[in-house]
N, C-alpha and C positions, 0 to 999 in steps of 0.2 A: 504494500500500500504506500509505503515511505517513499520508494523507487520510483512508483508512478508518479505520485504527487510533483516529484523534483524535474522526472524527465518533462510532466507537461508543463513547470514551470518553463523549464530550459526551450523547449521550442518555443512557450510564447517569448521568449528573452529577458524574462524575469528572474533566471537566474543565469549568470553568465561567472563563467570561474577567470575568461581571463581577462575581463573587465573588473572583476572584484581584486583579482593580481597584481594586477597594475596600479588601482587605487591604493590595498593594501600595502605593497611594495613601497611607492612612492610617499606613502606618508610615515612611513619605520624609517625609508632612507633619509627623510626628512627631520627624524629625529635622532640622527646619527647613528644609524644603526648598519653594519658590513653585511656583506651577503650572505654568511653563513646564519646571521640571526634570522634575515627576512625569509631565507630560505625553510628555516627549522619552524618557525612561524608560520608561514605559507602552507607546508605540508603538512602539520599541527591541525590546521582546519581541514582539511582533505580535498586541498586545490588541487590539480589535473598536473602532475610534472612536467607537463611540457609547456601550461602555461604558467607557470612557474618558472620556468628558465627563458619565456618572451617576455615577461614583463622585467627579470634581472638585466636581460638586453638592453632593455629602453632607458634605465634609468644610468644616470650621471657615472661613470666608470669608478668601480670600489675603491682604486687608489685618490682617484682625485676628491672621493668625499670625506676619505678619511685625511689626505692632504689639508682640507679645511678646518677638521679637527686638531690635526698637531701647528696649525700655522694660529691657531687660537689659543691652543691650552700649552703648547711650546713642546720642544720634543727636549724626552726627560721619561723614567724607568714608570712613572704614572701614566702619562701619556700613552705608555707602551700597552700597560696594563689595560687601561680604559679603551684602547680598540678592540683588545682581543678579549674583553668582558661584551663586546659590544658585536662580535660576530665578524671582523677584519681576518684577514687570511694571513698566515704566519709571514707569509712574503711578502706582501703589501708593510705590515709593521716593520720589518725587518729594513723593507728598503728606506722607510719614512725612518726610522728612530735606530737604526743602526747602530751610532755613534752611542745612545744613550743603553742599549739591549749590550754592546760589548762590555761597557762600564761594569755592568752586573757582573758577568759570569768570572767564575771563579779563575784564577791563575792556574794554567794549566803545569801539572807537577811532574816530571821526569826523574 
């Protein structure tokens, strides 16, 4: 009965997954959020993976919005943290706060 319900919403265009993707997407990226959050989000509701990965398309490229983030909050081992609490991809952090993620780690011991 659930099934029905959805599928005759979905033809009349009442429900659309990747119009609500896109919306959803766009307003998490908007609140500084990396791809892996909106993605885990995304498919959390039981959005369609593939529109899931057109609506990660259209928005603003992950490095450049987390760029925004470290050109605001300064790159520094917080910074670092705050993307990758936030869903930023180990690479993106790494390329953005590099300088501040070597600082951490420990001397390597021979």
């Amino acid at each position: 009965m659930r099934g029905e319900t959805v599928a005759r919403l979905a033809g009349a265009g009442a429900v659309d997954d990747l119009r609500f993707a896109r919306s959803r997407a766009g307003a998490l990226a908007a609140r500084g959020a990396g791809d892996a959050l909106i993605r885990h989000d995304l498919v959390g509701r039981g959005v369609d993976p593939e529109a899931i990965e057109m609506a990660l398309e259209e928005l603003e490229p992950e490095v450049e919005r987390a760029r925004q983030i470290v050109t605001k909050l300064g790159v520094g081992r917080r910074t670092a943290r705050r993307l990758a609490r936030k869903g930023f991809s180990e690479d993106v952090i790494e390329s953005l706060c590099e300088e501040a993620v070597a600082e951490d780690a420990p001397p390597v011991v021979r």
